[in-house]
N, C-alpha and C positions, 0 to 999 in steps of 0.2 A: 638383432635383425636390422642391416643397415638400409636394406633395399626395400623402396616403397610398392614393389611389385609385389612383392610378397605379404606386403600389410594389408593390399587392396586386394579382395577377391571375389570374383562373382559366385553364388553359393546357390544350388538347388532345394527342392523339398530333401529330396533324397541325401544329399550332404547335408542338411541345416543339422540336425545331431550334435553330428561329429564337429564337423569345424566352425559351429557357432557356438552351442551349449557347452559341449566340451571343452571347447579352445580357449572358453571365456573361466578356467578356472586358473590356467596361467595368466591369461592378460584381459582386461576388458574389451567384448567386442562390441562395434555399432553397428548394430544392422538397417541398411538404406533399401526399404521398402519401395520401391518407385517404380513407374511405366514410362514408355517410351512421347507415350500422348501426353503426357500432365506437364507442362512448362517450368510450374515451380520445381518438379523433381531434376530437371535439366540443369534447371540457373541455378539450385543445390550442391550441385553435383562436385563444380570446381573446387568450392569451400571445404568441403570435407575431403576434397586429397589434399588439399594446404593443410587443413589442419591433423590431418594424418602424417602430413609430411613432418609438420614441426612436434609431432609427440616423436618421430624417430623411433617406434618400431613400441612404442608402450603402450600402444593401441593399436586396434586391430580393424578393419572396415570391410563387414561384409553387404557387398549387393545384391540384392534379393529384384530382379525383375520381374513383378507379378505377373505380366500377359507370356511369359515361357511356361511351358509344360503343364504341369500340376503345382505351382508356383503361388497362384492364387490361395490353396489352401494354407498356408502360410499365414497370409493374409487375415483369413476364416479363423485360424487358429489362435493367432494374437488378437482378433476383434479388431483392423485395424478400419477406422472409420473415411480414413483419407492417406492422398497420396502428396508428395513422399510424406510418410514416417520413419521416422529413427529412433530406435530401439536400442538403450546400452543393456546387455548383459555382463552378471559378473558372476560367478560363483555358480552357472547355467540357469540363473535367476535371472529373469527381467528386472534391471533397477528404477528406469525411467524410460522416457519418452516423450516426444513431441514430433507436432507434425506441421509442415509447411514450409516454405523457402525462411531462412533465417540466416544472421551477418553471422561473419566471422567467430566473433567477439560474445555471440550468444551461444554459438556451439563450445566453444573454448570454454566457458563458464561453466554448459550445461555438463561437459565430460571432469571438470573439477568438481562438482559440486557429486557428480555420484559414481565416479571409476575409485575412489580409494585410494586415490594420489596425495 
């Protein structure tokens, strides 16, 4: 997968399934928890398409906008306490997470320290 269009995808209740749990047995996915109101999810945002750009397709980055649809239960259903979190699945297991704006170099850690690279 060369193209980062394809890496990067915005994901519903209704897809979370499939093209998160699922998708997360070929490749690790992140899931970006965020709203359009939270500022830190914004200033986040840029960060994890660089760093999705430089894994070059070996990771996966789905966004999850809580205030669409039924999107919040999502939310409910991982207990997430704040916005943004980011949630690595791998195996359609949650491996980790953290939550709030963070550099580069601490995402880049956090996806070596538990994608299985």
């Amino acid at each position: 997968m060369n193209d980062t269009q394809t890496a990067i995808f915005d994901v519903d209740l209704e897809q979370f399934d499939h093209k998160v749990l699922a998708a997360s047995h070929e490749r690790p996915v992140l899931v970006d928890l965020w709203a359009e109101w939270c500022p830190p999810c914004i200033s986040i945002a840029p960060l994890l398409k660089q760093v999705i750009d430089d894994y070059a397709g070996r990771i996966l980055l789905a966004k999850v906008e809580v205030d669409e649809g039924e999107n919040m239960k999502l939310a409910g259903r991982y207990q997430v306490r704040g916005f943004p979190t980011i949630i690595l699945f791998r195996n359609g297991e949650e491996q980790a997470r953290f939550s709030g704006a963070r550099t580069v170099g601490y995402i880049c850690d956090f996806i070596e320290q538990h994608a299985g690279f």
